[in-house]
MIBADO-546948 format. One record per residue: z, y, x of N, C-alpha, C, CB in turn. Coordinates in Angstrom, 3 decimals, decimal comma. Glycine has a CB too. Layout:
+----------+----------+----------+----------+----------+----------+----------+----------+----------+----------+----------+----------+
!       nw !       nv !       nu !      caw !      cav !      cau !       cw !       cv !       cu !      cbw !      cbv !      cbu !
+----------+----------+----------+----------+----------+----------+----------+----------+----------+----------+----------+----------+
!        Z !        Y !        X !        Z !        Y !        X !        Z !        Y !        X !        Z !        Y !        X !
...
+----------+----------+----------+----------+----------+----------+----------+----------+----------+----------+----------+----------+
This chain:
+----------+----------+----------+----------+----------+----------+----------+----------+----------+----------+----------+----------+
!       nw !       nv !       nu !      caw !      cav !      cau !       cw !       cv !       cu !      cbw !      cbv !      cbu !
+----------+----------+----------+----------+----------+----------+----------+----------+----------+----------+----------+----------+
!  -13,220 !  116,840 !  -35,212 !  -13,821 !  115,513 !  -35,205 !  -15,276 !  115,633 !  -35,631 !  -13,046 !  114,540 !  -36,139 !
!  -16,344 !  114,986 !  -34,644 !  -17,989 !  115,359 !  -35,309 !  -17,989 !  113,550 !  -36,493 !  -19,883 !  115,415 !  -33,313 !
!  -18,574 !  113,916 !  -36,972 !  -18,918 !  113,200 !  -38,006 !  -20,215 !  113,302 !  -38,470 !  -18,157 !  113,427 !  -38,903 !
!  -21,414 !  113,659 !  -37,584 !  -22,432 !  113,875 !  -37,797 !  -23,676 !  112,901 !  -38,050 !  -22,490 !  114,528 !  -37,046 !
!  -23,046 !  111,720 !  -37,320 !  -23,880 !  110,706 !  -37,250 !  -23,169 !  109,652 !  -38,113 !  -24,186 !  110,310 !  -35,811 !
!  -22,339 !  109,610 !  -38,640 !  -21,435 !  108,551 !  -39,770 !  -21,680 !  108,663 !  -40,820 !  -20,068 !  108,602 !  -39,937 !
!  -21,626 !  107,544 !  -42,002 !  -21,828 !  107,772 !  -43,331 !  -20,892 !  106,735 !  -43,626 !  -23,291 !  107,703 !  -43,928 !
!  -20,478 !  107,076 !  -44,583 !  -19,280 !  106,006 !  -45,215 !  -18,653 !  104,910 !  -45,166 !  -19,373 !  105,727 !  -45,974 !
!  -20,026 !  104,293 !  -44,829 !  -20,235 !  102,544 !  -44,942 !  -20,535 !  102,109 !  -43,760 !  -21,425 !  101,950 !  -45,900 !
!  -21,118 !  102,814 !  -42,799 !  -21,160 !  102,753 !  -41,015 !  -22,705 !  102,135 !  -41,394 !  -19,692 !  101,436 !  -39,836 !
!  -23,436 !  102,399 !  -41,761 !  -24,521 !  101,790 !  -41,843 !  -26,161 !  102,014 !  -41,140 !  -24,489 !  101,846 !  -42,993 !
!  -25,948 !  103,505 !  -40,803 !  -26,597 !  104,360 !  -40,034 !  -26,230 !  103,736 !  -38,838 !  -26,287 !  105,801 !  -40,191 !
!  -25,321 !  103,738 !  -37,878 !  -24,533 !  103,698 !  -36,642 !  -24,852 !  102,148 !  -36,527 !  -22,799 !  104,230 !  -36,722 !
!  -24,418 !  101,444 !  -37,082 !  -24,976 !   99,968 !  -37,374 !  -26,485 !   99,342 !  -37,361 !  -24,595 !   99,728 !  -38,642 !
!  -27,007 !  100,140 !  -38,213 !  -28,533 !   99,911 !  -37,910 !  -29,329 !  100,367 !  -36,573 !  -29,229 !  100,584 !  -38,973 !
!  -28,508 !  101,777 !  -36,082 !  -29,420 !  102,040 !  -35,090 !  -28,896 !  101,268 !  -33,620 !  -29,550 !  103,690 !  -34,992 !
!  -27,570 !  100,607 !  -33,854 !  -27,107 !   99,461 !  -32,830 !  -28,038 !   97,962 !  -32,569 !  -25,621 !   98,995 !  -33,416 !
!  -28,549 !   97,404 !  -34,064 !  -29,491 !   96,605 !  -34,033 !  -30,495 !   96,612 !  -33,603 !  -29,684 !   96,367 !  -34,719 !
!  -31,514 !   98,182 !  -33,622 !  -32,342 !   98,405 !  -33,125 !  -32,463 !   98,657 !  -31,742 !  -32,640 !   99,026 !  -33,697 !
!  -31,579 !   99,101 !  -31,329 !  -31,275 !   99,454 !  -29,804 !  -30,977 !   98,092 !  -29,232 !  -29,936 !  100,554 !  -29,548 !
!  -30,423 !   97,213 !  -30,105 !  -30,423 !   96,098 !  -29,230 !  -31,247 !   94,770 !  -29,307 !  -29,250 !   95,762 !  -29,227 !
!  -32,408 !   94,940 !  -30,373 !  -33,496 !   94,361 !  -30,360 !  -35,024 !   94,848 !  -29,419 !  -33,609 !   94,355 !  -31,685 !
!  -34,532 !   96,094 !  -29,170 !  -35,537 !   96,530 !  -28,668 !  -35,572 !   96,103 !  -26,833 !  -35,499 !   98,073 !  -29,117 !
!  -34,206 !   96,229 !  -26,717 !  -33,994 !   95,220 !  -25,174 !  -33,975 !   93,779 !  -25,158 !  -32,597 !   95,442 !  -24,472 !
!  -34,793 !   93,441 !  -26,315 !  -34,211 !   91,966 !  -25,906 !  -33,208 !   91,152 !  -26,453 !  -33,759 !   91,991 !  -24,792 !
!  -32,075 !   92,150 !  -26,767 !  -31,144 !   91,090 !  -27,158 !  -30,728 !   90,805 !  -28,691 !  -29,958 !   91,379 !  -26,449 !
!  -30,124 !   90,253 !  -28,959 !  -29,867 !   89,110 !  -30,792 !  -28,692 !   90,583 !  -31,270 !  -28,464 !   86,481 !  -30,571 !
!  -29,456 !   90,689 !  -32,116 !  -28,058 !   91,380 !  -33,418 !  -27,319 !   90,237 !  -34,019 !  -28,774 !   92,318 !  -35,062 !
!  -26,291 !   91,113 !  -34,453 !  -24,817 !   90,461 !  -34,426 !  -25,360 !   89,928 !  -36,149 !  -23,022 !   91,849 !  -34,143 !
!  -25,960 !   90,175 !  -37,085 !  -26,404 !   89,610 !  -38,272 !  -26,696 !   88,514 !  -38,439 !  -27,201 !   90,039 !  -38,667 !
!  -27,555 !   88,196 !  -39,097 !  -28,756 !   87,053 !  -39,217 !  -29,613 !   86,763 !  -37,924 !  -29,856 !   87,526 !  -40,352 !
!  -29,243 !   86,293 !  -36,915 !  -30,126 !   86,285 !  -35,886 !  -31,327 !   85,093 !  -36,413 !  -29,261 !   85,934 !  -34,409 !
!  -30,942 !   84,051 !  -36,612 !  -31,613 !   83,170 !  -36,608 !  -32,878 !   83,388 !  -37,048 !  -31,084 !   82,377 !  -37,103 !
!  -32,562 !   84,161 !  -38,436 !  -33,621 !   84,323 !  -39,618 !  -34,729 !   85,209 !  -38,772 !  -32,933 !   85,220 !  -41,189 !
!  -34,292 !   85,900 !  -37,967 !  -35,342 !   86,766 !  -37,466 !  -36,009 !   86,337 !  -35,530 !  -34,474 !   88,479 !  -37,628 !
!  -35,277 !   85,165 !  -35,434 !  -36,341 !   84,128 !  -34,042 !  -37,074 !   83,876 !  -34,085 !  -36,320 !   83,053 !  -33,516 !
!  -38,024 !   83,939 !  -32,998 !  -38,873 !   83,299 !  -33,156 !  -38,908 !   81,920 !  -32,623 !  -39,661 !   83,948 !  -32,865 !
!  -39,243 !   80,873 !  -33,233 !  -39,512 !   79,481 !  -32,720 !  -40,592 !   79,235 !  -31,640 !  -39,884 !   78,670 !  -33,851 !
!  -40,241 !   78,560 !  -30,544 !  -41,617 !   78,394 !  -29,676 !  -41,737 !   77,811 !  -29,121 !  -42,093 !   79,001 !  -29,027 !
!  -42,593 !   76,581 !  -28,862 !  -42,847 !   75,404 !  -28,951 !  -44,161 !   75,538 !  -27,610 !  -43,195 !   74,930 !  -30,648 !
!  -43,526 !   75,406 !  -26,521 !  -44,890 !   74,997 !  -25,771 !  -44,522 !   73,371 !  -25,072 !  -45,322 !   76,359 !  -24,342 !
!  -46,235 !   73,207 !  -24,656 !  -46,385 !   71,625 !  -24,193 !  -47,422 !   72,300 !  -23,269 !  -46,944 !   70,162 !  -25,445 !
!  -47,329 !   70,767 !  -22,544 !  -47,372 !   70,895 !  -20,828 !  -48,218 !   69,738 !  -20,341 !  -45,744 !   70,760 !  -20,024 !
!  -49,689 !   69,820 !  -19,600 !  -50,453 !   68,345 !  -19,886 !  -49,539 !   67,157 !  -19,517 !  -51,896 !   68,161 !  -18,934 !
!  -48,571 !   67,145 !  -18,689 !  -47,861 !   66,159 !  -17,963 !  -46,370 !   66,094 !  -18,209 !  -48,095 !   66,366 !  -16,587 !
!  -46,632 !   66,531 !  -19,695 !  -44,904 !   66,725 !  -19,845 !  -44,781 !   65,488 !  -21,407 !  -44,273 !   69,065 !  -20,345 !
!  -43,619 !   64,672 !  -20,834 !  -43,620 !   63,441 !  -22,172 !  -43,550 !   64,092 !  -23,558 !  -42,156 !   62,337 !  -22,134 !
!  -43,019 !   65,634 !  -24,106 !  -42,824 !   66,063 !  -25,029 !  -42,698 !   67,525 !  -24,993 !  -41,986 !   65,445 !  -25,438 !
!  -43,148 !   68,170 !  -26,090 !  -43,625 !   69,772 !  -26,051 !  -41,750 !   69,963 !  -25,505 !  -44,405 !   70,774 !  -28,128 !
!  -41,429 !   71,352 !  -25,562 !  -40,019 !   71,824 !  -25,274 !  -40,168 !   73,136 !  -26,599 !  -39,722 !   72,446 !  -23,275 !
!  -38,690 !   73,275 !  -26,718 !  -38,781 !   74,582 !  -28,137 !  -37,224 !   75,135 !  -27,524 !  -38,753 !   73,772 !  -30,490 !
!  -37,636 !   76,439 !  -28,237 !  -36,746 !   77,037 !  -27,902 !  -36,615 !   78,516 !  -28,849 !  -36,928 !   77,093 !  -26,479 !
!  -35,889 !   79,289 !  -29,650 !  -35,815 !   80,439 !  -30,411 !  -36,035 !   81,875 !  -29,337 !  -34,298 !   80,367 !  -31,215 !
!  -36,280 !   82,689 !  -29,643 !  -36,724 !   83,946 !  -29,101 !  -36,406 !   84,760 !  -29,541 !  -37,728 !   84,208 !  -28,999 !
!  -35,553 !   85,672 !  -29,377 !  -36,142 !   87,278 !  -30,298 !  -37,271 !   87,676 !  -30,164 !  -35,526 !   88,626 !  -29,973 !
!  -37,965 !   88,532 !  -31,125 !  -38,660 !   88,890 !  -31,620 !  -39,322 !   89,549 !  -30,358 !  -38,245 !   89,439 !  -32,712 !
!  -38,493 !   90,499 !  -29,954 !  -38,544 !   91,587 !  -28,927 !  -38,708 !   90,950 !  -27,117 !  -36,956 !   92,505 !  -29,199 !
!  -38,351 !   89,468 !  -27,136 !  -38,921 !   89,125 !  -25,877 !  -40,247 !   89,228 !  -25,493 !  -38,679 !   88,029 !  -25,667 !
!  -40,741 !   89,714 !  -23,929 !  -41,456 !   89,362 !  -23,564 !  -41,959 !   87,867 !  -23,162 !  -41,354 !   90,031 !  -23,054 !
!  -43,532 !   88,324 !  -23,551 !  -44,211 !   86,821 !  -23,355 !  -43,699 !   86,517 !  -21,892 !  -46,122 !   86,769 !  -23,467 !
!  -44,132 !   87,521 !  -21,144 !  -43,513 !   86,788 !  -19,527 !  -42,568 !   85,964 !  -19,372 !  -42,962 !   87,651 !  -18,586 !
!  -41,232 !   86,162 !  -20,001 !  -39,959 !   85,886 !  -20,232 !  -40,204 !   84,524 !  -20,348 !  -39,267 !   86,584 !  -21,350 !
!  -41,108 !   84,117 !  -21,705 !  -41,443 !   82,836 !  -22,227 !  -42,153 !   81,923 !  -21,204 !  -42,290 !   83,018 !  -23,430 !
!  -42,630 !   82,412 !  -20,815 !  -43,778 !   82,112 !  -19,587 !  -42,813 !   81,897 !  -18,064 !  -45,065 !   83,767 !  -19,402 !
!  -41,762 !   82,537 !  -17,997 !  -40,899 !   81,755 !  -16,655 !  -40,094 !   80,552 !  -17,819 !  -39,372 !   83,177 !  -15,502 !
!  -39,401 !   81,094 !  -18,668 !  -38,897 !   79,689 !  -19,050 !  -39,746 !   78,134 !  -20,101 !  -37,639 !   80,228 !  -19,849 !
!  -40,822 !   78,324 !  -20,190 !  -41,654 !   77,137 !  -20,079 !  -41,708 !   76,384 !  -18,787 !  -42,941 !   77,493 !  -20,387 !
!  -42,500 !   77,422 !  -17,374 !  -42,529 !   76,975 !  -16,510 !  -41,751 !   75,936 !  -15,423 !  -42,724 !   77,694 !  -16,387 !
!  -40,079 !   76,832 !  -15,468 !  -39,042 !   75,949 !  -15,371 !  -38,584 !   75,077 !  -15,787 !  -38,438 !   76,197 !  -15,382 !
!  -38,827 !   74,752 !  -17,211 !  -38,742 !   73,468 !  -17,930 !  -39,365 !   72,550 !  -17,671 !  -38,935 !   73,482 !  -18,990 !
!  -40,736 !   72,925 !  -18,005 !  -41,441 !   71,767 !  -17,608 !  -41,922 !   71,212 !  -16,514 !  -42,190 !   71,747 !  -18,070 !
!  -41,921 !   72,408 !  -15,397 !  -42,607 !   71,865 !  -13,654 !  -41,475 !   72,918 !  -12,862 !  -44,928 !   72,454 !  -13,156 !
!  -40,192 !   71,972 !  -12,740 !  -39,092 !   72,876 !  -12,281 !  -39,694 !   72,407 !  -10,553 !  -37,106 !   72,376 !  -12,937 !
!  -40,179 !   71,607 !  -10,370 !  -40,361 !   72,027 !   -8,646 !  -41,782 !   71,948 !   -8,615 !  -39,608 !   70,885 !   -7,328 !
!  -42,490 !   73,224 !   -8,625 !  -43,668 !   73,252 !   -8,639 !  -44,286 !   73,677 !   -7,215 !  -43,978 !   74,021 !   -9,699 !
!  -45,930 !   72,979 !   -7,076 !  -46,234 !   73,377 !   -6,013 !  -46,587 !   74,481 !   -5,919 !  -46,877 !   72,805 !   -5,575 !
!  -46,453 !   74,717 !   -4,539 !  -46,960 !   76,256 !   -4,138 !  -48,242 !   77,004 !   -4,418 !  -46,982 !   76,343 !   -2,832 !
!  -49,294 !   75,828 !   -4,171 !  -50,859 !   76,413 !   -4,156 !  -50,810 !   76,196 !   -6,139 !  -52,450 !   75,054 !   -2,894 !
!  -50,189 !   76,031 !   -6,649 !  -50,372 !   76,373 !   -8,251 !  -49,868 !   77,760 !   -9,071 !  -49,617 !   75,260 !   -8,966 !
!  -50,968 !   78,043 !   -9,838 !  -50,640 !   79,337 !  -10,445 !  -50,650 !   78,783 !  -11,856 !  -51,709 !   80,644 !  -10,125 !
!  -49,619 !   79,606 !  -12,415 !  -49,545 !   79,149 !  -14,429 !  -50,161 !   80,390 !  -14,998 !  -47,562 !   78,966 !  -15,376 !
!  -50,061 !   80,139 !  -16,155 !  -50,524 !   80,983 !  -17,530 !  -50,320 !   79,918 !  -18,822 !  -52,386 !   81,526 !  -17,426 !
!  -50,041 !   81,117 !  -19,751 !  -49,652 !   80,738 !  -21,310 !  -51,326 !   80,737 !  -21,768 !  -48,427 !   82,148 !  -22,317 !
!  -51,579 !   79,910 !  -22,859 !  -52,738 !   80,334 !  -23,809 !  -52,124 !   79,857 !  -25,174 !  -54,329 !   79,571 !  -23,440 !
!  -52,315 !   80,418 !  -26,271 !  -52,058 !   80,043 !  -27,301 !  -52,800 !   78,800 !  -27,766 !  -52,156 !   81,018 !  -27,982 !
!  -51,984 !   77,780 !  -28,472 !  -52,339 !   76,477 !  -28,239 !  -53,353 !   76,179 !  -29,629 !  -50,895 !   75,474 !  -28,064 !
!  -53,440 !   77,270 !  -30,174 !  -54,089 !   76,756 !  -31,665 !  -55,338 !   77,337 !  -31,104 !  -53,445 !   77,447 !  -33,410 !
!  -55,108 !   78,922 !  -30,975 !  -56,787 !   80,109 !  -30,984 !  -57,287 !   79,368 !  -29,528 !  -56,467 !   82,612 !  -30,704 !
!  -56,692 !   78,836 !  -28,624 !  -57,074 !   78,576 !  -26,881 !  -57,084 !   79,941 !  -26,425 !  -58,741 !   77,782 !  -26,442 !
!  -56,232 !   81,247 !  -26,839 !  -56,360 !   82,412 !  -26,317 !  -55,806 !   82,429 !  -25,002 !  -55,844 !   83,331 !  -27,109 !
!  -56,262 !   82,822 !  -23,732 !  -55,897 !   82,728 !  -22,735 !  -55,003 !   84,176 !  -22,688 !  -57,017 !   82,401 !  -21,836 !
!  -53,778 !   84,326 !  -22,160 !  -53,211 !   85,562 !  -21,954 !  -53,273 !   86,048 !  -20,916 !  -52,166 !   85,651 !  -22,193 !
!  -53,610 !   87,430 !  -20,946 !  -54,118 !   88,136 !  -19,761 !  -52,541 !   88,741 !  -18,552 !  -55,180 !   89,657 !  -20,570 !
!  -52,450 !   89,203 !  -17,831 !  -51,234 !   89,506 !  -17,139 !  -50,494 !   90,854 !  -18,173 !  -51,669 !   89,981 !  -15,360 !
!  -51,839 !   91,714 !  -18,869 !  -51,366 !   92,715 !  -19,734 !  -50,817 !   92,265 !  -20,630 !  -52,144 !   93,495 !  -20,185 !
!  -50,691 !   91,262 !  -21,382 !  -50,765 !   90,613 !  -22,695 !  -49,107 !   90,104 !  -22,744 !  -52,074 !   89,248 !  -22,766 !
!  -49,362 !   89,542 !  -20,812 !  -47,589 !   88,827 !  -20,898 !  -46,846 !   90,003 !  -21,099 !  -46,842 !   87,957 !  -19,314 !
!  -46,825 !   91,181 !  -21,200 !  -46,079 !   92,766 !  -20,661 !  -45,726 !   93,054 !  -22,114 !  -47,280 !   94,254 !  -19,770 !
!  -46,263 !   92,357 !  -23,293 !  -46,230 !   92,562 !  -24,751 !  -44,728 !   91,555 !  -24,972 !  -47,904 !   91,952 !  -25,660 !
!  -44,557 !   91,773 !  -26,372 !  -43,627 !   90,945 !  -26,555 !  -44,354 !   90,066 !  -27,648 !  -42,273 !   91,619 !  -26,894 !
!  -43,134 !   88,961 !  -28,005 !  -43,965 !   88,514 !  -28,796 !  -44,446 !   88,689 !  -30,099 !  -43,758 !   87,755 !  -28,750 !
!  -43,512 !   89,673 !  -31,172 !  -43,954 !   90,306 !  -31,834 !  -44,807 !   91,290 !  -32,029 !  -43,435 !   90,413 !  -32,044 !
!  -45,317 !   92,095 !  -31,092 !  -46,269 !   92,880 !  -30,165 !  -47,705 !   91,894 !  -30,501 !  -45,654 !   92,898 !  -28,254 !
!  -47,531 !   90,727 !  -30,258 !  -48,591 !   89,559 !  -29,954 !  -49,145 !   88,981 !  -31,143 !  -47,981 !   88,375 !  -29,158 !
!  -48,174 !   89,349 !  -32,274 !  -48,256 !   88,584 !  -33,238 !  -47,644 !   87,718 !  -34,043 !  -48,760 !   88,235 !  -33,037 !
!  -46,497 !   87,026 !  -32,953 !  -45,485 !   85,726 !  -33,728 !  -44,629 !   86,579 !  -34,098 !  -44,708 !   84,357 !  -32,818 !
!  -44,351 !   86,269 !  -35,506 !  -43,086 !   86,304 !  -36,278 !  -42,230 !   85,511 !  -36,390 !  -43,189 !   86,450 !  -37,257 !
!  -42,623 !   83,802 !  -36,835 !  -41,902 !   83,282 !  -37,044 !  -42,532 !   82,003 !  -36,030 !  -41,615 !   83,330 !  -38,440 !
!  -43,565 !   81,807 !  -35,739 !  -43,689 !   80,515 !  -34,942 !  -44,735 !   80,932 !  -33,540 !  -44,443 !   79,172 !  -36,065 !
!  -44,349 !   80,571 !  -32,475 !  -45,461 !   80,297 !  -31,786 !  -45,666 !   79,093 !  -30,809 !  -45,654 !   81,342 !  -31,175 !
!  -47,373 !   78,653 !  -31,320 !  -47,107 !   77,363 !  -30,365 !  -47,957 !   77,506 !  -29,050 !  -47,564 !   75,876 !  -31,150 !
!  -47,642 !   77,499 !  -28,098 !  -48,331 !   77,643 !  -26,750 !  -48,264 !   76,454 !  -25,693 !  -47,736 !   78,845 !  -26,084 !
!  -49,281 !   76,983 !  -25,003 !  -49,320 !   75,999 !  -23,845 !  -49,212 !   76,861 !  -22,829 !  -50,565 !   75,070 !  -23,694 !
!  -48,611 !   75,821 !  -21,446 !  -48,785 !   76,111 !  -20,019 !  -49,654 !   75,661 !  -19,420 !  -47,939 !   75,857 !  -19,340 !
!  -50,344 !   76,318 !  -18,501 !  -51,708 !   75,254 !  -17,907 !  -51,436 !   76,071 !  -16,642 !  -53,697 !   75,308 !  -18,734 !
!  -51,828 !   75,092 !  -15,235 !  -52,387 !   75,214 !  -14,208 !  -53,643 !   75,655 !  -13,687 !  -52,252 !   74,463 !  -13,960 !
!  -53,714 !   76,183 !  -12,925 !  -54,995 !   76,355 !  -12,061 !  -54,618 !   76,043 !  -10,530 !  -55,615 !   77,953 !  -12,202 !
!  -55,302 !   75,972 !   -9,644 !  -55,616 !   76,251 !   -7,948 !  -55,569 !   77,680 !   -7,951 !  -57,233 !   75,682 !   -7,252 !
!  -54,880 !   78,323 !   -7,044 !  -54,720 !   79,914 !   -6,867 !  -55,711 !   79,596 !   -5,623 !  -52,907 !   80,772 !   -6,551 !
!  -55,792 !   80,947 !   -5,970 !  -57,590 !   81,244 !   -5,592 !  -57,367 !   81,194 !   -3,960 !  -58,438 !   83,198 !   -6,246 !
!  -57,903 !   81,332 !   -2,810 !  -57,790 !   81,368 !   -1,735 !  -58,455 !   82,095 !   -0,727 !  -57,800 !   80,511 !   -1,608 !
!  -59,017 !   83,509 !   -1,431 !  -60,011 !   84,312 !   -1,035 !  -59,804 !   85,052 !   -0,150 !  -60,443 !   84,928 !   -1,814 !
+----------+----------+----------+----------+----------+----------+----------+----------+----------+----------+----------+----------+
């Protein structure tokens, strides 16, 4: 029997399960809550911001299709979105969405916006 990677209390094997599964994305079986992130975007034409918890480990993109769908679920074609952070007005770059959001900075809150443009027609 290997027993190489076990310790008494399963705590090794356990921790590196959390990590492996925060690092894709998904919620450990613990305290999830304590470690979401809250995120709160608003939309110029939307009656009220929308929120929603995150892991840590999501990508901004991620956040960025589900704002979009929330708030402009039949959107027009000639429109292109983007996130900016709603406090700094940081506009996020396409590299930036590829981060997560802890990557970005939020720990525990982030408040963002969705904004429109005209896609370009060059």
């Amino acid at each position: 029997m290997n027993t190489t990677n076990e310790t008494p209390d399963g705590a090794q094997s356990d921790a590196a399960g959390l990590a492996a599964s925060a690092e894709h994305g998904g919620h450990d079986q613990g305290d999830k809550r304590a470690h979401d992130v809250a995120v709160k975007c608003d939309y110029i034409s939307a009656d009220e911001p929308i929120h929603r918890k995150f892991p840590p480990a999501t990508l901004l993109a991620a956040v960025k299709q589900w704002a979009r769908e929330e708030l402009v679920p039949n959107p027009p074609s000639d429109k292109a979105y983007y996130l900016n952070d709603d406090k700094s007005r940081h506009r996020f770059t396409a590299e930036e969405e590829q981060k997560t959001l802890v990557q970005l900075g939020y720990q525990h809150n982030a408040h963002l916006r969705l904004n429109e443009e005209q896609a370009s027609g060059a």
